[in-house]
Each structure stands twice: as structure tokens, then as C-alpha cells.
Phi, psi and omega in degrees: 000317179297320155317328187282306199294337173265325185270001171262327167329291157324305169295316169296301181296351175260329159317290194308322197292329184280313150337309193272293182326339178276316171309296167322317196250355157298350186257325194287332191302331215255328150352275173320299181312287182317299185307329200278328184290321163297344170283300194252001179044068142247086207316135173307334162291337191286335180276341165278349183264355185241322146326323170279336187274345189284302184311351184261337174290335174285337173256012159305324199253008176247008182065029165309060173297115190260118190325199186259163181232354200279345182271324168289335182286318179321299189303308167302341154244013166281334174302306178291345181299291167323326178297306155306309187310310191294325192260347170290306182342271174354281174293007185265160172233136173263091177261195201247347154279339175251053163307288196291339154321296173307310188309305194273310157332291194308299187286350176284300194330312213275278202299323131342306161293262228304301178314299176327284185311306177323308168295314178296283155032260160337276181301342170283293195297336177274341164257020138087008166299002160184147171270009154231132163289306181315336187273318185291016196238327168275353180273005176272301180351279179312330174303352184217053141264103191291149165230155192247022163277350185274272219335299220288355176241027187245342204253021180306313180244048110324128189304135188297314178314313192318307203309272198354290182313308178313310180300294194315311202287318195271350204266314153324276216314322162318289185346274215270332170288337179282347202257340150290338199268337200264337177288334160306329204257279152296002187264341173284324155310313185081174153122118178073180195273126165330291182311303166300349170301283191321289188330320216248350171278318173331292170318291201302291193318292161349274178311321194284313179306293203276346167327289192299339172307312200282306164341281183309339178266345179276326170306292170338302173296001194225333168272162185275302153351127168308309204272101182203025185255318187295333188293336206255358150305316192275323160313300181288325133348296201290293190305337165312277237278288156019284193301331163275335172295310174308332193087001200226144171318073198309336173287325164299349179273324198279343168294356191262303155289337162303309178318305210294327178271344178288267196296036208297306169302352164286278209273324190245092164226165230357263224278338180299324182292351179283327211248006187257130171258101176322307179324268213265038147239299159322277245260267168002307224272297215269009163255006175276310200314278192322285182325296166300336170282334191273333206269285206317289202305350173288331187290308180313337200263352180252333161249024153267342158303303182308339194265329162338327176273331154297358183273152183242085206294338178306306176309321175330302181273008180294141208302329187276307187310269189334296169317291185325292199322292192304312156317284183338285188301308154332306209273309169326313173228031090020249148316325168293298171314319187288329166329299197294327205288354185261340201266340174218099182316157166066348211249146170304137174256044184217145338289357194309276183354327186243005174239098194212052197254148189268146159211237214294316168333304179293327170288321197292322190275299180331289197287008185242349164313105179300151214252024100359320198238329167344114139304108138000301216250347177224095179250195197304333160296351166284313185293302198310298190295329175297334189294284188306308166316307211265353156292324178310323191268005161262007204271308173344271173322331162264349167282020145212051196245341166201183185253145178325120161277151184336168159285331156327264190322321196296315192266358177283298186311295180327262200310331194262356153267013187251339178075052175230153177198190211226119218256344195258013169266147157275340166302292175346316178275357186272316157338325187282294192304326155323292186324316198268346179289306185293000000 
């Protein structure tokens, strides 16, 4: 007896021991995957996503058997989500030069979703994959949601206005897409006045945001203690999930506090500036940034793996998976061109056009369709293809969207994302200094 408790003992400790190494070398892997995806402009989910289908054939051909994941993909994306919101915040700067900026992000976003879902809608109900348009409007809804968990580590070496707009516009459509599909949602619950549901769940996210922002940023500044970056993730974490439970829009608190801590001269003037210590908030700020940047890539990189894993790459290519699927993207970008060519006349649309890729929104949205409304025929192989298409065709769009960059430039763009710099190059400063114009 005692021999058996030891030798299952062993196994569970060579379980664990093979568990951290697989885990270990998916972060070096995904490492690698960033530097290399910045080289040949290949977005890096398309290389974690071809890693879980690889890593699932293997444990196929090995006679594996792998739990459900579906609960676990959930959880991670719901985490990242938060994380991608906090960390395009971070990087935005608001000024009164990107006012029209912003303004034309937010509505090519807005109007994008809607023309999109709408158009998808449409091609579901007319190909008799259902006789109610409500269920085929809520199963499109994920389906037009840009994500900025692809966009925002893929646009780097982008003309900055280019970059910019893509960061805004997807970090909206994340926004305004989660925040529609839950309005969508109510129309099926029914009960009270809508409008008044919506306003005031807004209204309420708003108010509760800038509360908890300034709290939270006067706490920041004040505590002492080392250990306050993870606590002030789990705080912001609590209040997310707090806020889905609430019903009320949680991405909007957490886009609210990143502006607030990016854009500090914005929300704290006259009598809020006496109690703002600038000094020890600049110093704070860019080791939460580095901390929250560090925590998104990890998360991305484990759930974009696991859903990788979840594919079923055969289903993919089945004769109905393939038609739908490939409508879907026609209509997609479609739309998107007809979108981009009235907000910018004269103006190139490539590569913006083709950077329109579904990732964790769409899965995340997918898996929240009450199973009421589940299409039979449009299933979880229709997203893996539409996800896998529209990354390849933003992958297109950037090879042939700037010409490749210098080795120079390459290491300069490297050092100015890490937020480090080189004080004796001159390119660099002129990089810098553009940056900082902008």
C-alpha cells in the first residue's frame, strides 16, 4: 500500500514538474513570437493560435486527453480583457489636438459595429440559418467587434496618426461592442423603459469610474508599502467583475481610469491639485504601466494559446463552415471600406482596412449567447474561421502597408517600447521628438 502512495506521489510530482516547463516555455515561446511578429508582420496571435492547434494534434497523436478548457478560456478573458482596456488607457494621451481624432475613432467604430452586425444579421437570416432576426442579430454582434487585443501589439510601425486612430477605433469597438451585445440582451429580458435601463446604467458607470478613479489614484500616491501594483490590479479586477454583476459597464471604468492616470493634468486641477503629488504619481505611473504591460502579455499568451487548442482545424474547412464563413468576411470589410472612404476622403485606406481582426471579444461574446439563441449550423467552427481569416488578411494588410524597417529603426521602436532610450543617436530623438509632438 505504501508503494502505491509513493509511486502515484511521483507521478503527480513529474505531472507538476512537466506542467511548469510547458507553461515556461509558452512565455519564452510567445517572447520570441512578439520579436519575430514585429520583423515579418505577423500578428503573434496568429503564431499562439497555431501553437495550441499544434500543441492539441500532438496531444492527439499521443493519445491525450485534454479537459474542457472552455471555462478556463473564459476566465482568461475575461482578465485580459481588463488588461487590454488598462493598457491601450495607458497609452493614450488626450489633447485638444487629438479631440477630432478621437471623435472619428469613436464614430467610424460606432457605425462599423452597427453596419457590420447588421449586414451579418442579414446573411444569417437570409440563408435560413433562422427565421428570427433577433437571434440572427444576436449571434452576428460578436462577429463585428474589432479586437484590440490583435490591433493595439500589431501597429507598431505605423505612420503614428495611422497607429493612433487603429488604437482608438479598436479599443471603441471593444467598448461600444460589449456594451451593445448587453443592450441586446435586455431587449430579450424586456421589463422597464430600455432607454431609462441603458442611460442610467451609463450615467451610474461614469459617475462610480471617476469616483473610484480619484480614490484610487490619491491611494496610489500615498501608499508606502512595496507591494501595491498587484493589489491595485485586484482592486480594479474586483471592481470589474463588481460591475458585471451590477449590470453596468465595466470596461468603461476601467477605460476611465487608465485616461485618469495617463492624463493626470486633465482631471486634477485647482483645489484636486493641492492633494496631487506630481513627482511620486509620474514614478508610480510608468511602473504600473511596465507592470500592466507585462501582466496583458502573459494572459494573451495562455489564452490565446488554450483557444488554439479548442479548434477544431478540420471543422474548419467543412463545405457550410467555409461558405458562411467567407461571407462573413466579405461583408466585413465590405463595410469597413465603405465606412473608412466617407471618414477619410482622398486618403489611403490600406492598411487600416484590413485591420479588422476578431479575437478575444468575439470569443468571449460568443460564449455569452443564451443557449435559446445557439444557431445549430453556426457554430464554434464559424468564429475559428472568421478569427483565423481576418487575422491573415490583417497580416496582408501590413505586408503591404509600409515598407519593412531598418535594423536601426527596428531597435530604436524595440527601446522606445520598453521605455528606454539612447540619448547619443540622432535618429532616436527625432523619434522621440515626433512622439512627444503627437
Amino acid at each position: 500500500m505504501s508503494f502505491f502512495y509513493i509511486f502515484n506521489a511521483k507521478r503527480l510530482f513529474m505531472s507538476s514538474y512537466y506542467f511548469i516547463l510547458v507553461v515556461s516555455l509558452l512565455v519564452i515561446l510567445s517572447y520570441f513570437f512578439d520579436i519575430i511578429s514585429k520583423k515579418i508582420k505577423v500578428p503573434s496571435v496568429l503564431l499562439l493560435l497555431s501553437t495550441g492547434i499544434i500543441l492539441n494534434k500532438a496531444a492527439e497523436s499521443y493519445g491525450f486527453n485534454l479537459p474542457e478548457l472552455q471555462a478556463t478560456v473564459n476566465v482568461l478573458g475575461l482578465v485580459g480583457l481588463l488588461l487590454i482596456v488598462l493598457e491601450a488607457a495607458l497609452d493614450l494621451k488626450i489633447t485638444r489636438k487629438k479631440r477630432p481624432l478621437i471623435i472619428k475613432a469613436f464614430t467610424t467604430a460606432l457605425l462599423i459595429l452597427v453596419g457590420t452586425s447588421f449586414a451579418i444579421a442579414y446573411l444569417i437570416y437570409s440563408m435560413g440559418l433562422t427565421h428570427d432576426f433577433y437571434t440572427a442579430y444576436i449571434n452576428a454582434l460578436p462577429l463585428s467587434v474589432v479586437s484590440s487585443a490583435i490591433v493595439i501589439p500589431s501597429v507598431h510601425f505605423l505612420d503614428e496618426d495611422k497607429k493612433e486612430f487603429l488604437i482608438y477605433e479598436s479599443t471603441f469597438s471593444d467598448i461600444l461592442g460589449i456594451i451593445a451585445f448587453d443592450i441586446v440582451l435586455m431587449l430579450h429580458q424586456g421589463g422597464g423603459n430600455l432607454v431609462a435601463k441603458v442611460g442610467g446604467g451609463l450615467l451610474a458607470t461614469v459617475f462610480v469610474s471617476l469616483i473610484a478613479g480619484y480614490i484610487l489614484i490619491f491611494m496610489f500616491q500615498n501608499i508606502k508599502t512595496k507591494i501595491k501594483f498587484f493589489l491595485f490590479l485586484s482592486i480594479l479586477t474586483a471592481l470589474f467583475i463588481l460591475g458585471k454583476i451590477m449590470h453596468l459597464s465595466s470596461l468603461i471604468l476601467i477605460l476611465i481610469f487608465g485616461l485618469m492616470l495617463e492624463n493626470y493634468t486633465i482631471f486634477f486641477k485647482g483645489r484636486l491639485k493641492r492633494i496631487f503629488k506630481e513627482k511620486e504619481i509620474l514614478l508610480v505611473k510608468e511602473q504600473f504601466k511596465l507592470i500592466t504591460f507585462e501582466t496583458a502579455f502573459l494572459i494573451r499568451t495562455f489564452f490565446f494559446v488554450l483557444f488554439g487548442m479548442t479548434i477544431n482545424i478540420e471543422g474548419i474547412f467543412y463545405e457550410n463552415v467555409f461558405i458562411i464563413g467567407t461571407f462573413i468576411l466579405l461583408l466585413t470589410f465590405l463595410v469597413r471600406y465603405l465606412n473608412l472612404k466617407v471618414f477619410f476622403k482622398g486618403e489611403s485606406l490600406f492598411p487600416e482596412v484590413f485591420m479588422a481582426p476578431r479575437g478575444l471579444i468575439t470569443i468571449l461574446l460568443f460564449y455569452k449567447i443564451p443557449q435559446e439563441y445557439k444557431i445549430p449550423y453556426f457554430s464554434k467552427e464559424v468564429i475559428s474561421f472568421v478569427i483565423l481569416g481576418s487575422a491573415i488578411l490583417m497580416m496582408i494588410g501590413l505586408w503591404f502597408g509600409k515598407k519593412k524597417p531598418s535594423e536601426e529603426e527596428f531597435e530604436l521602436y524595440e527601446n522606445f517600447d520598453h521605455g528606454r532610450h539612447s540619448s547619443d543617436n540622432s535618429l532616436w530623438d527625432e523619434l522621440y521628438e515626433h512622439h512627444e509632438e503627437n
